[in-house]
C-alpha positions as CSV (number, residue, x, y, z in Angstrom):
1,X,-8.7,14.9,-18.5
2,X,-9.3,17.4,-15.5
3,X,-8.3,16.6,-12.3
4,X,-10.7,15.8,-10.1
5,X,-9.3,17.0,-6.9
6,X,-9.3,20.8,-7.7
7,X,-12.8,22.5,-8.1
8,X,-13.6,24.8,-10.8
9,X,-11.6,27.7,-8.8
10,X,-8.5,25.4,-8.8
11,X,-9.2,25.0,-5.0
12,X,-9.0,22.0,-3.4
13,X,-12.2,19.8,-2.4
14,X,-13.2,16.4,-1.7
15,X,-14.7,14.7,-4.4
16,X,-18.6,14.3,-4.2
17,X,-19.0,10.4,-5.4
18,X,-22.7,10.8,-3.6
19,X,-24.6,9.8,-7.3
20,X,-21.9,7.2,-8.1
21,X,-23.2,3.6,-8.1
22,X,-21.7,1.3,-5.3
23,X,-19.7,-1.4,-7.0
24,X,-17.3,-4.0,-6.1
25,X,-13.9,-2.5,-6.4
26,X,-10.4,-4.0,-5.9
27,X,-6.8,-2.9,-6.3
28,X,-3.7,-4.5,-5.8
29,X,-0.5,-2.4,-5.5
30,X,3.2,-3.4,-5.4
31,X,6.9,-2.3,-4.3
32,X,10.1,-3.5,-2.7
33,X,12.7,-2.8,-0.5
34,X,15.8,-3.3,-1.0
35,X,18.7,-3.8,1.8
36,X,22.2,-5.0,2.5
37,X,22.7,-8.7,2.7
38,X,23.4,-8.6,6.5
39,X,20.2,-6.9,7.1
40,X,18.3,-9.5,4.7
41,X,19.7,-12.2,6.7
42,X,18.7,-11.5,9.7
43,X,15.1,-11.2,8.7
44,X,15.4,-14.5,7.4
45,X,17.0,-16.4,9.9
46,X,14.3,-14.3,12.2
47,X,17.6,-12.7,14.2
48,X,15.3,-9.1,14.7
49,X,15.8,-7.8,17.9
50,X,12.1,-6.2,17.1
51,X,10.4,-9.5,16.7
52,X,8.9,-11.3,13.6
53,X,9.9,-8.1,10.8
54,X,7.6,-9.6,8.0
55,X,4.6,-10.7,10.1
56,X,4.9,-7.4,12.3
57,X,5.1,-5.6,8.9
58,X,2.0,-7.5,7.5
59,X,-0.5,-6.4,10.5
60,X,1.5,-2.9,9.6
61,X,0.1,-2.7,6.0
62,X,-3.4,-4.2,7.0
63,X,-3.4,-1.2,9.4
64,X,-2.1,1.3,7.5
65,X,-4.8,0.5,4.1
66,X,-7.4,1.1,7.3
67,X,-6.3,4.3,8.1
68,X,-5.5,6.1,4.7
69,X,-8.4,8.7,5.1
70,X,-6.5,10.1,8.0
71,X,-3.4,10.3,6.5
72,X,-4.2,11.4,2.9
73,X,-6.6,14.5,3.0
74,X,-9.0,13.7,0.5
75,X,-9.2,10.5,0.7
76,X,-12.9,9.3,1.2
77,X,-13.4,6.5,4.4
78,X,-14.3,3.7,2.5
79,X,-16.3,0.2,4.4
80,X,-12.9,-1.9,3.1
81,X,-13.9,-5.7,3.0
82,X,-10.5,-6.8,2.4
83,X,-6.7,-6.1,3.1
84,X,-4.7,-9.1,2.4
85,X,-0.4,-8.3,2.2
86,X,2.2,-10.2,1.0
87,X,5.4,-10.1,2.3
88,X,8.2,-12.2,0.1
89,X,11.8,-12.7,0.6
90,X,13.5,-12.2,-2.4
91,X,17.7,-13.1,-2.2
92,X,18.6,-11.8,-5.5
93,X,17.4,-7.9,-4.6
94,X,18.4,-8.6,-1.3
95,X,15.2,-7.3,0.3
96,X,11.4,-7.9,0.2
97,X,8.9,-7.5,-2.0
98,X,5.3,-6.4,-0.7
99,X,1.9,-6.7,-2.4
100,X,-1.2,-5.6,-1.1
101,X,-5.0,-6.2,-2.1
102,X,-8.1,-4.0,-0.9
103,X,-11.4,-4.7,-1.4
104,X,-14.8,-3.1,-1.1
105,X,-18.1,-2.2,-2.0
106,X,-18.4,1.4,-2.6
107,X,-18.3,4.3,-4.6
108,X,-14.8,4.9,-5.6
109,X,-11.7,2.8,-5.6
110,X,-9.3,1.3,-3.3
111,X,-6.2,2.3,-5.3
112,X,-4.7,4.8,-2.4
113,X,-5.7,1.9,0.4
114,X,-3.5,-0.5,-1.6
115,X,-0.7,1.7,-2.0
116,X,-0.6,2.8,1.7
117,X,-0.6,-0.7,3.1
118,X,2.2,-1.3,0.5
119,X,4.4,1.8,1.9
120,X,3.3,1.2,5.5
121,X,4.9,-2.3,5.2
122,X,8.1,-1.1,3.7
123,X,7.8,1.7,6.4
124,X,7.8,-1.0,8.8
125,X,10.5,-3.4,7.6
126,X,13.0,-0.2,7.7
127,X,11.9,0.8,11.0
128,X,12.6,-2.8,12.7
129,X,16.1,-3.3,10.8
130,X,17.4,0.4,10.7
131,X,20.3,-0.6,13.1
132,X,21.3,-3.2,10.9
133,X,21.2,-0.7,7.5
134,X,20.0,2.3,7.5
135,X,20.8,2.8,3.8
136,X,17.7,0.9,2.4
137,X,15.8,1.8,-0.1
138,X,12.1,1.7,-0.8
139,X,11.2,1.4,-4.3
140,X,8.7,0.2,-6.7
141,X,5.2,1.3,-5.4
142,X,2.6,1.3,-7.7
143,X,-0.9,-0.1,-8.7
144,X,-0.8,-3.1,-10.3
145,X,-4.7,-3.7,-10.6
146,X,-7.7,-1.6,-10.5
147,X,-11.4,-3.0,-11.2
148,X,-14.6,-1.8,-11.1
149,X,-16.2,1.9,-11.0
150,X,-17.0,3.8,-14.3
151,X,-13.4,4.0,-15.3
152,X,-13.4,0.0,-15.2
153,X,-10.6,-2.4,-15.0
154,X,-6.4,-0.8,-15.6
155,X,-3.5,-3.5,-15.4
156,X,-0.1,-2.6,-15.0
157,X,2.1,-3.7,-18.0
């Protein structure tokens, strides 16, 4: 399968989804960060200096998902009708796992909106405990969930 990205030059160009049908789409994407104990504890107990890490890093994601067309270059702006992100505690990583789901009406998917909330809100938890651990790790991020569009519905295994 060709790559859609490159045109028949091998130059790169913004896909033209003009004579695609508008659809309900959704994806839902997934990762986790993993940190030291000390730095897990803190977010817990809410100890941040920063504030509230996982609610800070929710309105993070939800921002981020809104503004993937200025951060990946040939991304289209999409009408999204839904960013919902899931932070979760998780004591035997330490760390937190993130999911996020987009939603829209349009004509092509919400798969990079999904995955930049996701890596916004790991972005975010790092940034607000770096003094604690500044060995963290972000790992994980990928789509779980695609529907809708011509290529139609892909689960994760």
């Amino acid at each position: 399968m060709p790559l859609t990205h490159f045109d028949a030059q091998g130059q790169a160009h913004m896909v033209d989804v003009s004579d695609k049908t508008v659809t309900d789409r959704v994806a839902i994407a997934a990762g986790y960060i993993k940190m030291a104990t000390e730095a897990f504890d803190i977010i817990s107990e809410g100890r941040a200096k920063k504030g509230d890490v996982l609610g800070i890093a929710r309105l993070a994601g939800i921002m981020g998902a809104k503004k993937t067309p200025d951060l990946i270059p040939l991304c289209h702006p999409l009408p999204i009708t839904k960013v919902a992100v899931e932070l979760t505690l998780d004591p035997d990583l330490p760390g937190v796992q993130i999911e996020a789901t987009v939603k829209t009406s349009g004509q092509t998917g919400v798969e990079m909106e999904a995955l930049t909330a996701v890596s916004t809100a790991a972005l975010t938890v790092y940034d607000m405990t770096k003094a604690v651990d500044k060995a963290m790790e972000i790992c994980g991020i990928r789509v779980l969930l695609k529907d809708g569009g011509k290529s139609g519905r892909y689960e994760a295994e």
